[in-house]
C-alpha positions as CSV (number, residue, x, y, z in Angstrom):
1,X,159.6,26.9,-245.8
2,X,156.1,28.7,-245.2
3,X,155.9,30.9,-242.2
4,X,152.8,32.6,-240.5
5,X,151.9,35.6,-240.6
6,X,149.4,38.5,-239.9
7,X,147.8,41.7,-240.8
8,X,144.4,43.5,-240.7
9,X,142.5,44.3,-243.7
10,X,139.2,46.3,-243.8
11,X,136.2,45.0,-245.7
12,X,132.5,46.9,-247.0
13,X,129.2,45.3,-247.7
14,X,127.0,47.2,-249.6
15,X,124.9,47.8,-253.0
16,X,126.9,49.2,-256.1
17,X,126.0,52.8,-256.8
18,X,127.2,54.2,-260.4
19,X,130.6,53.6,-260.0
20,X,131.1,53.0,-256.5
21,X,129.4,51.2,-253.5
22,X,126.9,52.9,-251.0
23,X,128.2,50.8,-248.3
24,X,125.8,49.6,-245.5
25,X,128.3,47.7,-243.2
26,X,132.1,48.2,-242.7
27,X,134.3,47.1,-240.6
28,X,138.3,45.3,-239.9
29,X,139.1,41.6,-240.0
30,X,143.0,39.3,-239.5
31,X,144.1,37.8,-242.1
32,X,146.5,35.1,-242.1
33,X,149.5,34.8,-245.0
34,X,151.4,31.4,-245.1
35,X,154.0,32.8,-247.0
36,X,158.5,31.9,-247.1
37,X,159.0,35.5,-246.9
38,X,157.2,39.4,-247.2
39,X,158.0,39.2,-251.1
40,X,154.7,39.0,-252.8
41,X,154.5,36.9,-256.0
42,X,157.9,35.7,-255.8
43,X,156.9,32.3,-255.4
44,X,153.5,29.6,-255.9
45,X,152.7,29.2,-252.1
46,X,151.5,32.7,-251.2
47,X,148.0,31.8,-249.9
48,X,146.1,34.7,-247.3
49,X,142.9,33.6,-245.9
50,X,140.3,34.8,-243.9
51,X,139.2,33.5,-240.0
52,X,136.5,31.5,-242.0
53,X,139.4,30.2,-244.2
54,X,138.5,31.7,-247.3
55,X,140.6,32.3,-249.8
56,X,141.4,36.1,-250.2
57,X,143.5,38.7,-252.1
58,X,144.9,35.7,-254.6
59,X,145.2,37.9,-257.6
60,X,147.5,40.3,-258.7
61,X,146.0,42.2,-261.6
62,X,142.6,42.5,-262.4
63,X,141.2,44.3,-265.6
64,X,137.5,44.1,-266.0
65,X,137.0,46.3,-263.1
66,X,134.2,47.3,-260.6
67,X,131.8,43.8,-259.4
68,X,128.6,43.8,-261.3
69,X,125.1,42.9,-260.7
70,X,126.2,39.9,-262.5
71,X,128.0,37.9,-260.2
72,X,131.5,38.3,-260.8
73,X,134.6,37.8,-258.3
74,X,137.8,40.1,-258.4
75,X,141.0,40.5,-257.2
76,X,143.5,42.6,-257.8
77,X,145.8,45.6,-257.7
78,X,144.3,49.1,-257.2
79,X,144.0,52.2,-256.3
80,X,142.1,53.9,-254.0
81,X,140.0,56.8,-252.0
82,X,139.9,56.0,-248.3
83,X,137.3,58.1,-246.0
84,X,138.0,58.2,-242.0
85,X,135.3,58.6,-239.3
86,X,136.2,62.6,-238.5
87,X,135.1,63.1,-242.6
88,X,138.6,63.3,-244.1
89,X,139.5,61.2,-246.8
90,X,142.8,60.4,-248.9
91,X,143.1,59.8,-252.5
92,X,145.7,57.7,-253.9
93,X,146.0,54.8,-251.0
94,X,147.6,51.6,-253.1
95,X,145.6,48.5,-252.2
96,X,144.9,44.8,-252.9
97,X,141.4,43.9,-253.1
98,X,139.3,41.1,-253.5
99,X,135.3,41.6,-254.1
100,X,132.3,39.4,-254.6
101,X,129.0,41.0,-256.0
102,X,125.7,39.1,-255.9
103,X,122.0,39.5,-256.9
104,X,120.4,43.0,-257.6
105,X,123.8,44.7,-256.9
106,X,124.8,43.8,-253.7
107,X,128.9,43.4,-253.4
108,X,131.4,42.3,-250.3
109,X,134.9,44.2,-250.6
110,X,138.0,43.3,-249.1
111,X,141.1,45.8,-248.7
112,X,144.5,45.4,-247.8
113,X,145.7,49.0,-247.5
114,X,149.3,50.9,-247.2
115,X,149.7,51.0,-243.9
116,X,152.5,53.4,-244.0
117,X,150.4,55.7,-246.6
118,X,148.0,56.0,-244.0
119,X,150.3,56.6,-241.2
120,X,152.0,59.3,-243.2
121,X,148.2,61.2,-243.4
122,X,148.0,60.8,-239.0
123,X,145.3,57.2,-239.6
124,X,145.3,53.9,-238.9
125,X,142.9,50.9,-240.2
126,X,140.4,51.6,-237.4
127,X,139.7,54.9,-238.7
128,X,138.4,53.8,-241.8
129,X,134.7,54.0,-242.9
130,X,135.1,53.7,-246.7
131,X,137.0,52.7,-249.5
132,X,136.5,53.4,-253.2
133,X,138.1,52.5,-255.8
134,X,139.6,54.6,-258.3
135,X,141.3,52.1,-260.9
136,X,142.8,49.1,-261.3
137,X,146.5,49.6,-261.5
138,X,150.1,47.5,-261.2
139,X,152.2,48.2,-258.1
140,X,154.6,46.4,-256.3
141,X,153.7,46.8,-252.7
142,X,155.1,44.3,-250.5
143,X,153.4,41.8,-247.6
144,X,155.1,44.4,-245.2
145,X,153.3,47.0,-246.2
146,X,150.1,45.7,-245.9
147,X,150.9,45.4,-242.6
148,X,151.8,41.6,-242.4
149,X,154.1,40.7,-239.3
150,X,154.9,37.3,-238.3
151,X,152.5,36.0,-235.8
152,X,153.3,35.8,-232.2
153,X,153.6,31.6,-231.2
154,X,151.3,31.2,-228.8
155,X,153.3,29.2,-225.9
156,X,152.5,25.7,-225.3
157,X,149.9,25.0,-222.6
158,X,152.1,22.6,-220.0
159,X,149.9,20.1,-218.1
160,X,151.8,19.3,-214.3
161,X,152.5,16.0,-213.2
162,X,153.9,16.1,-209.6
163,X,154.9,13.9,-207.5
164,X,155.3,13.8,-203.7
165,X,158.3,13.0,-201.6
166,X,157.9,9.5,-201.5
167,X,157.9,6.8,-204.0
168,X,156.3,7.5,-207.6
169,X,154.9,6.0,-210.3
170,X,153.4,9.4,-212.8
171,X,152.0,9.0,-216.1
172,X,151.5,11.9,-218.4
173,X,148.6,12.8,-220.4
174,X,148.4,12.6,-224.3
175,X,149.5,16.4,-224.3
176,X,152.2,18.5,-223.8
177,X,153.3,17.3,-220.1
178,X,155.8,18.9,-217.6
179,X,156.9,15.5,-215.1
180,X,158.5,16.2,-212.0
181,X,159.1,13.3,-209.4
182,X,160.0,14.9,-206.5
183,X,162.1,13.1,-203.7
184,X,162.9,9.3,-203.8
185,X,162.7,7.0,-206.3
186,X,160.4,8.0,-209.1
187,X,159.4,6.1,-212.4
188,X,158.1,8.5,-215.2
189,X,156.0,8.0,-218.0
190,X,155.0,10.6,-220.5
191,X,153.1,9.3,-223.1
192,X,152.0,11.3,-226.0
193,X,152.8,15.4,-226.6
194,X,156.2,16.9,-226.2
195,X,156.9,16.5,-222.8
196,X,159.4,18.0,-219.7
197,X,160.8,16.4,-217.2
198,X,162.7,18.2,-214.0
199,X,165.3,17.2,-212.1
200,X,167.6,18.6,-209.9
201,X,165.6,20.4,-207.1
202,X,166.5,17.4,-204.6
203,X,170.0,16.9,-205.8
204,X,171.5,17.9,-202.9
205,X,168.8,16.9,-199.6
206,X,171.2,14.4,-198.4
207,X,168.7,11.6,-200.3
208,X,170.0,9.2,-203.2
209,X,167.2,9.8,-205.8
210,X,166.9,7.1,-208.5
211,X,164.5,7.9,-210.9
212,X,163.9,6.4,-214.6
213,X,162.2,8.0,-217.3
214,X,160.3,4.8,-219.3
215,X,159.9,6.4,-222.9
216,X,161.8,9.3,-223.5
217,X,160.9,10.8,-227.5
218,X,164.1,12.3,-228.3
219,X,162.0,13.8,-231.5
220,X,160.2,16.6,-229.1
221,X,160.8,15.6,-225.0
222,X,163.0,17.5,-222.7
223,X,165.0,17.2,-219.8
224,X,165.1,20.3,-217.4
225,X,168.1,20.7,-215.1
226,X,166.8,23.1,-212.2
227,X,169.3,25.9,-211.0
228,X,172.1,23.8,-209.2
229,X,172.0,20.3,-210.4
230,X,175.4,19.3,-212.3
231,X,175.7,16.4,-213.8
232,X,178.5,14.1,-212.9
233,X,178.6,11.5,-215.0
234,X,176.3,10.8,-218.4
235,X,177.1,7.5,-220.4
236,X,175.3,4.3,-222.4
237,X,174.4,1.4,-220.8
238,X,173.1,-1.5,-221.9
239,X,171.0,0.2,-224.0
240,X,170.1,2.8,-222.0
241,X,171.1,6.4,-220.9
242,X,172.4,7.0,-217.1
243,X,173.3,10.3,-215.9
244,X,174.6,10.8,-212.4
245,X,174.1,14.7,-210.8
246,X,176.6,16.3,-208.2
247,X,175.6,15.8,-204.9
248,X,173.6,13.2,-203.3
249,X,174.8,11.3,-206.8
250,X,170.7,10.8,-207.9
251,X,170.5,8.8,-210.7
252,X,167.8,9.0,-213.8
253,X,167.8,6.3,-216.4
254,X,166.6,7.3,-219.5
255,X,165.3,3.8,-220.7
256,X,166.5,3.0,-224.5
257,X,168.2,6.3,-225.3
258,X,171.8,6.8,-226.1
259,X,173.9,10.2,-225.6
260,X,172.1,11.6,-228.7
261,X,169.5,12.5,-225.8
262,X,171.8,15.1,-224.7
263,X,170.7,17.6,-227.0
264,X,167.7,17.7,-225.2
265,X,169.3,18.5,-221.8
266,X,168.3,22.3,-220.5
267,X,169.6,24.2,-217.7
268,X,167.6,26.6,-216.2
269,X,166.5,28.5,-213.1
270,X,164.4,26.8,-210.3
271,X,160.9,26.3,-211.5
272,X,159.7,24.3,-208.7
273,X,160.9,25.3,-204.9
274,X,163.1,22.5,-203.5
């Protein structure tokens, strides 16, 4: 199964000088890998693109060297000569490169460099100003080292639905939800989106909550169990799923589930103040 994952890679505009590239604008991009694993070319699905969704670095060998004036596109293994902004530079950097040149020699470079080559010299990416290519060459550098990590999930964004302490009827929104009734009797809805709903907070006020959850997705909802709440009792009824907490015995009825709902029971520290 693909994964995500990401890593910076420095890219050079310029015009092609000789053999190499007078570069006019430099600077460091993400790139994004959807990938099974950090092996590269062990498998069909390898594809790294660009924040404009470009295809890059989709080679693995490239012969006929150096863009020209004549619109060619490479990719491929290399080697290189990488120059930093205090004037130093370091031959030998393994690479993966992908280049477009264009009319009257102007060319767009892409590098993924060895991250841990330039480490080893004291440099990171952002030190970079240049790189030039020496040759095209095999090597068997890894995702890894290129810098590819997997990328950090960004959490998902929880709308509230509360209720008050009175009778409720809440409805969620076609996103992710987070449904919590409050005191007395509450009927919850949470439409679309992988939504939360929290109980437990008023198990124990000296009230008998009965609340019922109208279309619980076993697929992606959750039930939340603040600190506190036990459950007593949790069985099938007629077609439905009733559990019964500790306490002031409050009720929820989870309307056309069965105890495969379970699963999706969490128990967790108060996130709302009782």
């Amino acid at each position: 199964m693909s994964q995500q994952f990401t890593a910076q890679y420095f890219a050079q505009s310029g015009q092609v000088a000789g053999f190499g590239v007078n570069v006019l604008n430099f600077g460091i991009s993400t790139a994004t890998l959807s990938d099974a694993d950090l092996i590269r070319g062990d498998d069909t699905t390898e594809v790294v693109t660009a924040p404009n969704g470009f295809v890059l670095f989709n080679g693995l060998k490239q012969v006929n060297g150096i863009p020209t004036i004549f619109g060619t596109q490479d990719d491929g293994e290399v080697t290189t000569t990488v120059r930093f902004t205090d004037g130093s530079s370091l031959a030998g950097v393994l690479a993966l490169y992908d280049g477009t040149s264009g009319p009257y020699g102007s060319v767009s470079q892409q590098f993924l460099l060895d991250v841990d080559a330039l480490a080893a010299a004291g440099k990171s990416l952002g030190d970079v100003t240049n790189v030039q290519i020496n040759a095209f060459v095999d090597h068997d550098l890894s995702w890894a080292d290129f810098g590819f990590a997997p990328t950090t999930p960004t959490a998902p964004k929880l709308n509230l639905v509360q209720g008050t302490a009175g009778n409720d009827r809440l409805i969620g929104t076609t996103g992710d939800d987070l449904i919590r009734g409050g005191g007395d009797d509450d009927r919850l809805t949470g439409r679309a989106g992988a939504d939360t709903f929290v109980f437990g907070a008023e198990a124990r006020d000296g009230d008998r909550d009965r609340d019922v959850i109208t279309d619980f997705d076993v697929s992606e909802d959750t039930i939340v169990f603040e600190a506190g709440a036990q459950i007593r009792l949790v069985e099938e009824r007629n077609g439905n799923l009733f559990i019964q907490l500790e306490g002031d015995r409050d009720t929820i009825t989870v309307l056309n589930a069965n105890l495969s709902a379970v699963a999706n029971f969490v128990f967790t520290e108060d996130i709302f103040a009782a």
